[in-house]
Structures are given as structure tokens and as C-alpha cells.
TIDRENTOR-58547 format. One line per field, with one value per atom (N, C-alpha, C): residue in three letters; atom name; x, y, z. Coordinates in pm, whole numbers, plus 50000, padded with zeros to 5 digits. Example, Ala and Ser with C-alpha at 12.3 -4.5 7.8 and 13.67 -1.06 7.14 Angstrom:
aa = ALA, ALA, ALA, SER, SER, SER
at = N, CA, C, N, CA, C
x = 51319, 51230, 51320, 51285, 51367, 51290
y = 49431, 49550, 49670, 49775, 49894, 50003
z = 50780, 50780, 50780, 50708, 50714, 50787
//
This chain:
aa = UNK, UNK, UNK, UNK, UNK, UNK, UNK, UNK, UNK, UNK, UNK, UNK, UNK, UNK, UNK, UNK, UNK, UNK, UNK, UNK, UNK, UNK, UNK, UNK, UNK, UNK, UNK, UNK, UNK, UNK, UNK, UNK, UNK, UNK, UNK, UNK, UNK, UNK, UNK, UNK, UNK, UNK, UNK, UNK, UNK, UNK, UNK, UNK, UNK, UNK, UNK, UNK, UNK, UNK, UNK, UNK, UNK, UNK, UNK, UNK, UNK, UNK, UNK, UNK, UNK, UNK, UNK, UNK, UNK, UNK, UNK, UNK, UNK, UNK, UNK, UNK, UNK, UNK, UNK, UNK, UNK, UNK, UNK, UNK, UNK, UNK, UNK, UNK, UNK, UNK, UNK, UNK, UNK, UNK, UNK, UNK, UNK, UNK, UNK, UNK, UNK, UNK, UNK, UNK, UNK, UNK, UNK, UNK, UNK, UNK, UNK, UNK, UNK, UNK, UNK, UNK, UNK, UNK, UNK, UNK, UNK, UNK, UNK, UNK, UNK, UNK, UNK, UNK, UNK, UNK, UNK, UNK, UNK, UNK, UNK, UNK, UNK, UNK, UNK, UNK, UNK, UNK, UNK, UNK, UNK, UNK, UNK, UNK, UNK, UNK, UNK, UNK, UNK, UNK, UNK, UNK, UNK, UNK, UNK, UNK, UNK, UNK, UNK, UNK, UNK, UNK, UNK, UNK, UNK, UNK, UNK, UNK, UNK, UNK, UNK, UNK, UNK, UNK, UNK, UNK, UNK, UNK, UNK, UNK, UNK, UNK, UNK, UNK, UNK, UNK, UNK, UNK, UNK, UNK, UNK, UNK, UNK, UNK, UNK, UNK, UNK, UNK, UNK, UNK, UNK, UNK, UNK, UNK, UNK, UNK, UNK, UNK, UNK, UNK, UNK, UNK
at = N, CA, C, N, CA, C, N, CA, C, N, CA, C, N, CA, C, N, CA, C, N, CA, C, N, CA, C, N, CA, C, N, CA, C, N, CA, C, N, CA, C, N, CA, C, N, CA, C, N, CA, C, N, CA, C, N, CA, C, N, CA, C, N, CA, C, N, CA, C, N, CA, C, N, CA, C, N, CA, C, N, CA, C, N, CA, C, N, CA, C, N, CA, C, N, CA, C, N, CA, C, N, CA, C, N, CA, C, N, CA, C, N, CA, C, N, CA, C, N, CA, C, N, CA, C, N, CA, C, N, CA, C, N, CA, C, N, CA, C, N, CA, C, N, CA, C, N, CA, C, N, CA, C, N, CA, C, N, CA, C, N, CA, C, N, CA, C, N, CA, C, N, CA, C, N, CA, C, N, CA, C, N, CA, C, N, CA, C, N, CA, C, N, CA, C, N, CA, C, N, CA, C, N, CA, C, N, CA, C, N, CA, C, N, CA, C, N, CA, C, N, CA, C, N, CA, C, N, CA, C, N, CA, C, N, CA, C, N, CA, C, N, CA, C, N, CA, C, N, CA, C
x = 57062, 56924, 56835, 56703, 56641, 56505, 56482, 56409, 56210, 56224, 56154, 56126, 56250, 56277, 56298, 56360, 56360, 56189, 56142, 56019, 55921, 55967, 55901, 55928, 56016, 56086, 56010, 55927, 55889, 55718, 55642, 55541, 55454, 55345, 55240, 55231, 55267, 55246, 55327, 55449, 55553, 55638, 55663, 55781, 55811, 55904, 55914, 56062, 56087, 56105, 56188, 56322, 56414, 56372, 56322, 56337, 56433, 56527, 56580, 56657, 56635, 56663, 56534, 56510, 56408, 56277, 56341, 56249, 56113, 56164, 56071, 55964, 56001, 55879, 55831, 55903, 55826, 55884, 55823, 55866, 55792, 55715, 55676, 55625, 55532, 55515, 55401, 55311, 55194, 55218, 55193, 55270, 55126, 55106, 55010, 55010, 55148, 55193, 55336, 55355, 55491, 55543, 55613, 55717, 55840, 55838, 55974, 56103, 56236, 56311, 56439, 56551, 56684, 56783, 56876, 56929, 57063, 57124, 57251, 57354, 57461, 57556, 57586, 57495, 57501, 57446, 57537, 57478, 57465, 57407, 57386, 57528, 57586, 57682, 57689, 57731, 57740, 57840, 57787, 57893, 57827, 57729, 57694, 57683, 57789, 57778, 57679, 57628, 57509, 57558, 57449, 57445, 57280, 57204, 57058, 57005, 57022, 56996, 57096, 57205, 57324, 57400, 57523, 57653, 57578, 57682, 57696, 57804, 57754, 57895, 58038, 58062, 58189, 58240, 58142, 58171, 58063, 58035, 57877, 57903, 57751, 57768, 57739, 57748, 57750, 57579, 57560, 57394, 57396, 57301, 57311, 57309, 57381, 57388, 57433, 57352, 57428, 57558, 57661, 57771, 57785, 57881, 57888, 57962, 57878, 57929, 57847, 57824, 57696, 57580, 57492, 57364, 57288, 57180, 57095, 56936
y = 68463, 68428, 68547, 68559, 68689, 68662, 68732, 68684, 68667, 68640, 68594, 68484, 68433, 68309, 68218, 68279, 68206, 68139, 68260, 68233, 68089, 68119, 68033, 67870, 67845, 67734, 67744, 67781, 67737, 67719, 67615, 67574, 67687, 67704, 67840, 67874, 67992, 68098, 68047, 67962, 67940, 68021, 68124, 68189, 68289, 68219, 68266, 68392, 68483, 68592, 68596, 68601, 68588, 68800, 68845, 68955, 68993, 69089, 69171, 69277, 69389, 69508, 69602, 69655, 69714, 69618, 69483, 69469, 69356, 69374, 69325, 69406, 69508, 69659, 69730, 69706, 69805, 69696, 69620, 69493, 69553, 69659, 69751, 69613, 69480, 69445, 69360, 69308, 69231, 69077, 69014, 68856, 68782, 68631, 68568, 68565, 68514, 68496, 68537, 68529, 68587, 68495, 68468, 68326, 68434, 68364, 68408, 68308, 68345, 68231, 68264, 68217, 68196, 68164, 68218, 68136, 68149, 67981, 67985, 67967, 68003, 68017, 68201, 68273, 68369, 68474, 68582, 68714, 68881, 68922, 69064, 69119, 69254, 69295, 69441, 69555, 69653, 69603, 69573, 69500, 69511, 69624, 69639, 69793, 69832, 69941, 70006, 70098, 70198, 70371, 70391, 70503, 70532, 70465, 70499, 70563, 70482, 70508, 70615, 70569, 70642, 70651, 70797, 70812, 70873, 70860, 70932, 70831, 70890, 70790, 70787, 70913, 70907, 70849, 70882, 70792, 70681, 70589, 70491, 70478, 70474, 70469, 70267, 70226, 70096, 70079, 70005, 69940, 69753, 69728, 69592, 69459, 69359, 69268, 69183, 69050, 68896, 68872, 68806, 68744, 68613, 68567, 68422, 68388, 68311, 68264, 68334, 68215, 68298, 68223, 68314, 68356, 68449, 68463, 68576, 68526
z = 81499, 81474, 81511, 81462, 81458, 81568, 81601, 81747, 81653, 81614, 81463, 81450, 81407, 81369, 81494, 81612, 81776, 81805, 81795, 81822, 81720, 81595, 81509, 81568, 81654, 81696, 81852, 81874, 81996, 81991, 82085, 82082, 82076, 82018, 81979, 82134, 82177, 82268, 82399, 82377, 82464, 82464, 82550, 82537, 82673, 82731, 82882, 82864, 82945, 82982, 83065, 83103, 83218, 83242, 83380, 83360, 83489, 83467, 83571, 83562, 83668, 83674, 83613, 83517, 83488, 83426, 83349, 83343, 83414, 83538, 83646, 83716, 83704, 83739, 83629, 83499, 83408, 83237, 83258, 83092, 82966, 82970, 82804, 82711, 82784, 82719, 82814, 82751, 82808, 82844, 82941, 82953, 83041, 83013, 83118, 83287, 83272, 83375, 83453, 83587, 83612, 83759, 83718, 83822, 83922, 84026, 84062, 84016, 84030, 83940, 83958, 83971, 83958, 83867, 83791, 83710, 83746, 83707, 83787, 83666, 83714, 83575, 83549, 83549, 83484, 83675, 83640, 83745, 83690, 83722, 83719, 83677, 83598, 83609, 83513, 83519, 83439, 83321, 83254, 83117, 82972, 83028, 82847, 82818, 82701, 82657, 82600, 82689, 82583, 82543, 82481, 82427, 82394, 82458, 82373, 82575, 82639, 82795, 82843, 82841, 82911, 82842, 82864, 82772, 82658, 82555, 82437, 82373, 82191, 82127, 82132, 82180, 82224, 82364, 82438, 82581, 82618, 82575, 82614, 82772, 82831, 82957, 83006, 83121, 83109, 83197, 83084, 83148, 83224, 83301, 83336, 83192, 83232, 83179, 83246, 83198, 83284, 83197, 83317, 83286, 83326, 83263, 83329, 83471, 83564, 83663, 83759, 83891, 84006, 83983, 84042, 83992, 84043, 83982, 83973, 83992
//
């Protein structure tokens, strides 16, 4: 689904933000409000391959991502 179409499915100007790691100090985007918050099920973890931040295409370096299990 296209974050487009996510949005078209939610009440006019509902749309909350899980942020962490960078984007809790620097989110490159304008918001009303800001909660502190927990989510359980899922934790912090280096498990996503980049190449635009870190690495190169031959070697991607690993950026944060939630995984399942924990929380955060």
C-alpha cells in the first residue's frame, strides 16, 4: 500500500508517528503534537540494510529498525 492511499483511510488530519532513533530529535517534518510512548511487541535493532546513510552497494551498512519481540 502507498503511504497515499494509508493516509486516505484515516480520519482528516489523524495520523500519528511512532518516532525513534533519529527521528525523535530531528523528524524533517512539522507535527501538532508529541507524546511520549511505548510499543510492545516490537524493539530497536540494526536490521535494516542501507546504502543511502551508510555503506555502499556493494557493502550496505546496517541502519536502526524495529523487530519483533520486546519493546521499545
Amino acid at each position: 500500500m502507498m503511504l497515499r492511499e494509508f493516509i486516505a483511510t484515516l480520519p482528516a488530519g489523524e495520523l500519528w508517528v511512532f518516532g525513534y532513533g533519529s527521528l525523535m530529535w530531528s523528524p524533517c517534518f512539522s507535527y501538532k503534537e508529541k507524546r511520549l510512548a511505548r510499543v510492545h511487541g516490537y524493539h530497536r535493532a540494526l536490521c535494516i540494510l542501507s546504502t543511502r546513510y551508510r555503506g555502499t552497494h556493494r557493502k550496505p551498512g546496517l541502519v536502526m529498525g524495529l523487530c519483533r519481540g520486546g519493546s521499545c
